[in-house]
Structures are given as C-alpha cells and as structure tokens.
C-alpha positions in Angstrom: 61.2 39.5 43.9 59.7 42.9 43.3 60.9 45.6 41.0 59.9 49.1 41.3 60.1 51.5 38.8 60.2 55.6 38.5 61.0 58.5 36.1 61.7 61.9 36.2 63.6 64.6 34.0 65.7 67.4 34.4 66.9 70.0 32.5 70.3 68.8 30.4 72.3 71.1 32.5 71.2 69.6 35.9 71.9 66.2 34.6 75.4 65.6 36.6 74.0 67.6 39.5 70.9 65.5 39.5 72.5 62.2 39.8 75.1 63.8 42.2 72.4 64.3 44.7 70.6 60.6 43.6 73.7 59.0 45.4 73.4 61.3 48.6 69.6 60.7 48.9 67.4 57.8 46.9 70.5 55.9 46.4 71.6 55.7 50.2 68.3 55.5 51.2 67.6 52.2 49.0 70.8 50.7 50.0 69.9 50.9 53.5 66.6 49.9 53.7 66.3 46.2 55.2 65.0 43.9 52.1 66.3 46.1 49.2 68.4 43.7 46.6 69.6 46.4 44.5 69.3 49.6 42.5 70.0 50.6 38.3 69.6 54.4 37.9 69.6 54.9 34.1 69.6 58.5 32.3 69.4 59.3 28.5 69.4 62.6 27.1 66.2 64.0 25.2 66.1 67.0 23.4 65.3 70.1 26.0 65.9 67.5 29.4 67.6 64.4 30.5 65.6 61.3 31.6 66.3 59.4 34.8 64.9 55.6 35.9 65.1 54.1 38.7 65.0 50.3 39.4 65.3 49.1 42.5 65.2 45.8 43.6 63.3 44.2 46.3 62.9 41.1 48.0 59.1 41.1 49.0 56.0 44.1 49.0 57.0 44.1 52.6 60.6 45.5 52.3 58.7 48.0 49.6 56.7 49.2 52.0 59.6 49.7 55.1 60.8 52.2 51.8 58.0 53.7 50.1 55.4 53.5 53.7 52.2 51.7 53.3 51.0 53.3 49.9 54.2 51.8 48.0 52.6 53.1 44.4 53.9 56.6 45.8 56.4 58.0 44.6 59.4 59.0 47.5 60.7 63.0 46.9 63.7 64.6 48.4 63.7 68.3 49.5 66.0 69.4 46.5 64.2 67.5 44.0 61.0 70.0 43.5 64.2 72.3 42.5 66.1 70.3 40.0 63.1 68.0 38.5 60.8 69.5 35.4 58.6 66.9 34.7 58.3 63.1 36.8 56.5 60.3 38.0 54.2 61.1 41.1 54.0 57.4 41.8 55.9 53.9 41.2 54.8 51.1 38.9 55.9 47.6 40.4 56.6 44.0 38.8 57.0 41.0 39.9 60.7 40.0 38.5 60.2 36.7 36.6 63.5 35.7 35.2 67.0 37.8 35.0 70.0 37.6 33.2 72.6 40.4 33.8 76.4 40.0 33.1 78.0 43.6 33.7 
C-alpha cells in the first residue's frame, strides 16, 4: 500500500471554509478514484495560518497515478485553492505503508 502525503496552510480565518471546500473537491475526488483505500485530512492551528495534511491511502502507484496522472509527485490543485491557500506543497511525498494500527 502507498501513502501520499501533502501540506498546505491557510489563513486562521479560512480554516472552516478551507476544509468545507476539501470535502467538495480533493475529498470526493479521492473517494472516487478506483484503487484509493482512504483519506485523513488533519489541521492544527499555527500562529498567523492553519495547517492542513492530507493522507490518502492507496492500493498500488498505479491507482496513484489514475489520481495524481503520470507524474504522481505533483501536487493536484483546485480552482479556489490559489484563493484560500498562503503557503503549500507543490508536490506529494509518497511511502510505502509498512505496518498500521488505527483504532478510532
């Protein structure tokens, strides 16, 4: 299984916003890709922005690619996101999951 990562920050008062249009773009898009296993967007507040990361979940570099398009390491932007983001990853780091443990 392969795990892709990426980051990007907003400004504190586009935080709820933000994640509002996560689920109507990224979030949709990664449920609905063949292959995709799963998705953890996490945020924590910084001082002057609030920090987004995305894992997503993937079942080979194949079902990456059907995503991401045959350069996976870049990253995937949404119109309204030059809009809302202030500082981000331009590309995704990937890792090949070795063991998991999760009991929400």
């Amino acid at each position: 299984m392969i795990v892709r990562s990426w980051r990007g920050s907003v400004a504190k008062a586009d935080r709820d916003r933000y994640f509002d249009y996560l689920k109507q773009t990224g979030l949709i898009a990664y449920q609905h890709t063949p292959g995709n296993r799963g998705v953890l967007a996490l945020r924590r507040d910084l001082e002057d922005r609030t920090e987004f990361l995305l894992l997503t979940f993937w079942e080979s570099e194949e079902a990456v690619k059907r995503f991401a398009g045959p350069d996976p390491s870049q990253a995937i932007f949404y119109p309204a996101d030059q809009d809302m983001l202030v500082e981000f990853d331009s590309f995704a780091d990937h890792y090949e999951l070795l063991h998991h443990y999760v009991d929400l």
